[in-house]
C-alpha positions, 0 to 999 in steps of 0.5 A: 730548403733547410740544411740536412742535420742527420746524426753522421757528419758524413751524411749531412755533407753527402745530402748538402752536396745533392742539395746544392745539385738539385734543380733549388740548389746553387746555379754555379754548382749545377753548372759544373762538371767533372772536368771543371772543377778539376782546379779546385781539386788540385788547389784544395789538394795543394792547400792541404799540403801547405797546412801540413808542411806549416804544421798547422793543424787549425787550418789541416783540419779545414783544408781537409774538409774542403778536400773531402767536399771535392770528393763527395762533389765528384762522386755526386756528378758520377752518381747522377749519370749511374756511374757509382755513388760515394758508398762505392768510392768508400768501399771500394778503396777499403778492399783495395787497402784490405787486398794490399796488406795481406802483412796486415790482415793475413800473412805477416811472413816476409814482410819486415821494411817498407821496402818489401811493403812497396814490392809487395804492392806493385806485385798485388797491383798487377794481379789486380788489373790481372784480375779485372781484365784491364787491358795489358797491351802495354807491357812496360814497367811504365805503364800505368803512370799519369800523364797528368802528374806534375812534371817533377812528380812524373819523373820521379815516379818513372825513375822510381820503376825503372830503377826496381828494374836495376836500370840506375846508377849504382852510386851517387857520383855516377848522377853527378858525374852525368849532370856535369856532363850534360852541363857542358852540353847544355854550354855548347847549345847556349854557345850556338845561340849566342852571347852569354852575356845577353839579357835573354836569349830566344827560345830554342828547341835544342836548349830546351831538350838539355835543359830538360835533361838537366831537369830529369837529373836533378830529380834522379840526384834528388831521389840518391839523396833522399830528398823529395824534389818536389818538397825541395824546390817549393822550400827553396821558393819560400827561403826566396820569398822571405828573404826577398820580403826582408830584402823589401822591408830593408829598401823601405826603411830608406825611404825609396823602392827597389828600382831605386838602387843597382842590382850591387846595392840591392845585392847588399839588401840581400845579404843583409836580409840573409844575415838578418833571418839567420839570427831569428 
């Protein structure tokens, strides 16, 4: 078959996307499912956020295309059972964001930050599943929150609605206070299983929880900071991997490789590689 060349973009990737569906189109896209092809969802999503924090707009522009292909190819799986099609998805999320800016499109009284933007949204949010007749048997501030959100996400956002509740320290030493605090409980359980001094320790239940309570803090602590967790800890994975990079560059130039030196002589590297990018 020839490739669709309508006058919309839009339109040619809707019709290559039914192509390669279609009983002549491509064997593995025909095979796939909404529940398959959630990975390519999530790395294209992540891809995405790389390009953006690079500030690489090359790459932005075709990381987003590969992003849009995710969701013309969820929409065509759900318009071939007679769910809904693309034009629905557009629409419906355009009323959606009509509906939710009333300060926009209406109103604009009242509405001067955006703090009272997000309180405004959380109230139109609940009028409309209000509307829609979702079920409101859970009645918790919490409800509505994926399961499935990445663990870090997942607190932050419950810690986020429980905290519009007044259910939060009031200042930032109070989490710290507390993340000490659970730092001396998490000492006690390590102390229970043994040694500190082993290579490793066994897995155990109760390590895990207060180390989970830790975890919970340190995103509590982040957000008093107002700094994104999520951000924070994949900046901090890639100051690790440059300066590990540098760390192997260095031990190459000597003629030998890592398992070559002690951890002390490898300590060395590493400052040096610290040393060394701070005067790039």
């Amino acid at each position: 078959m020839n490739p669709p060349n309508f006058d919309s973009p839009i339109q040619n990737l809707l019709k290559l996307t039914s192509d390669l569906r279609s009983p002549e189109g491509c064997p593995w896209d025909k095979e796939q499912t909404h529940l398959s092809v959630i990975p390519h969802l999530l790395e294209e999503t992540y891809e995405v956020v790389d390009t953006i924090e690079r500030g690489d707009d090359t790459h932005l522009r075709e990381e987003l295309g590969d992003l849009l292909f995710q969701i013309t190819f969820h929409s065509q799986l759900a318009k071939e059972r007679g769910a809904f099609s693309f034009d629905d998805v557009a629409n419906d999320v355009f009323q959606k964001l009509v509906y939710r800016h009333p300060h926009v499109y209406g109103n604009k009284q009242g509405i001067g930050s955006g703090e009272e933007v997000l309180t405004q949204w959380d109230q139109l949010k609940q009028k409309e599943k209000e509307k829609k007749g979702i079920d409101s048997s859970d009645t918790s501030i919490l409800a509505g929150i994926p399961k499935s959100l990445p663990a870090i996400q997942r607190s932050e956002k419950i810690q986020s609605k429980v905290t519009k509740h007044g259910f939060d320290w009031p200042t930032v030493s109070g989490v710290f206070q507390k993340f000490q605090e659970e730092i001396g409980e998490l000492d006690v359980e390590l102390q229970k299983q043994g040694s500190l001094h082993s290579k490793k320790l066994k897995y155990d239940a109760h390590i895990e929880d207060e180390l989970g309570d830790l975890f919970f803090l340190l995103v509590n602590l982040s957000r008093k900071l107002s700094i994104d967790p999520e951000t924070c800890l994949r900046r901090a994975n890639e100051k690790f991997e440059s300066r590990f990079r540098t760390l192997e560059g260095l031990v190459e130039q000597t003629g030998k490789n890592l398992k070559d030196y002690s951890l002390e002589e490898l300590d060395r590297f590493w400052d040096q590689a610290k040393l060394q990018l701070r005067n790039i």
